[in-house]
N, C-alpha and C positions, 0 to 999 in steps of 0.2 A: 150175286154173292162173291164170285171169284172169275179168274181168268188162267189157260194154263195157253203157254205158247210152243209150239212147236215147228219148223222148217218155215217157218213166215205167218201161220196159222195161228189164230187164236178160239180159243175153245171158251166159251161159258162153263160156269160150275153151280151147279144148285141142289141141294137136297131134296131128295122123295121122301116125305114121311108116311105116304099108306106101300113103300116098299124096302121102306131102308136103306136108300142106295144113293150114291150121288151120280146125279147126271148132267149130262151135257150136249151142249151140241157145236158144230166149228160154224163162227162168224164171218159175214161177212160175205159169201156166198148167194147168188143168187138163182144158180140155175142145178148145183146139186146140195144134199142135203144128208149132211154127215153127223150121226150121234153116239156118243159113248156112254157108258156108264164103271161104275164100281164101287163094292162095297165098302171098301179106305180110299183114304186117297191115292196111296201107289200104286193101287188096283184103279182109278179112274183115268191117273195119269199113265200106266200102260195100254189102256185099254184106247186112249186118246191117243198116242203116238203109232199106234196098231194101226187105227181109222184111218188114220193119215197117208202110214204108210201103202197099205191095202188100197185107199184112192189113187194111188200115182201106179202101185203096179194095175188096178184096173187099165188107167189111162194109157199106159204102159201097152198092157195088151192087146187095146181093143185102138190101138193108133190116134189115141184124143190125147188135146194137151189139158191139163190140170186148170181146173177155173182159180184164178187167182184172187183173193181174196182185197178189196178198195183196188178196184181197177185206176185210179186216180178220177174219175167222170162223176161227178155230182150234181143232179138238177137240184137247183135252187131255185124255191117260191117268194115272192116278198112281193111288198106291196111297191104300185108302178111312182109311188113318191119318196119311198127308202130308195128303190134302184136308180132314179133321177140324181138325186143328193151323190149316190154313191160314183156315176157316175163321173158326176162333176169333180168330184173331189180325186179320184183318181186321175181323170184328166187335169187337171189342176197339178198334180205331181208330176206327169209326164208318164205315166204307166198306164198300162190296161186296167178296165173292170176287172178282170181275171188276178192280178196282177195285184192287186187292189185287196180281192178278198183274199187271196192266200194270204197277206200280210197278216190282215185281220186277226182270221183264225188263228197263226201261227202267234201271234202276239198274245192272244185269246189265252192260248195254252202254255 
């Protein structure tokens, strides 16, 4: 549905219809798991910058550093005859495979 961002965080936004309420949770995360809700929206988006907040003094107090959210590390599946091609062609430019796809995607978007 939507997206709310805060300190580098991005949050989902979706409606509950068997509670009235819009909820969410922060993306991108893989090893905690942070949800907000409320019932407007300046009620979901306080309540999202709240979680946020609350996560870091967590981290804060208990001496952990905050999981960041697209650590930049992405395994990538394809088949062994796209990677071959891709290869080549990158080499063929003088740049990495790595080097290769960031273009892509960045082109991509």
């Amino acid at each position: 549905m939507g997206r709310l961002k805060y300190k580098g965080y991005t949050g989902s936004v979706e409606y509950d219809e068997d509670s009235n309420t819009f909820v969410g949770k922060v993306l991108g995360l893989k090893h905690n798991l942070i949800l907000f809700e409320g019932d407007n929206v300046e009620a979901l988006k306080q309540d999202f910058e709240e979680a946020i907040d609350s996560y870091f003094q967590y981290c804060s107090d208990n001496s952990l550093e905050p999981e960041k959210p697209h650590n930049g590390n992405v395994v990538l599946r394809m088949t062994s005859e796209l990677h071959q091609k891709a290869a080549e062609k990158a080499a063929s430019l003088g740049i990495s495979l790595n080097e290769f796809i960031k273009r892509a995607i960045a082109a991509a978007l």
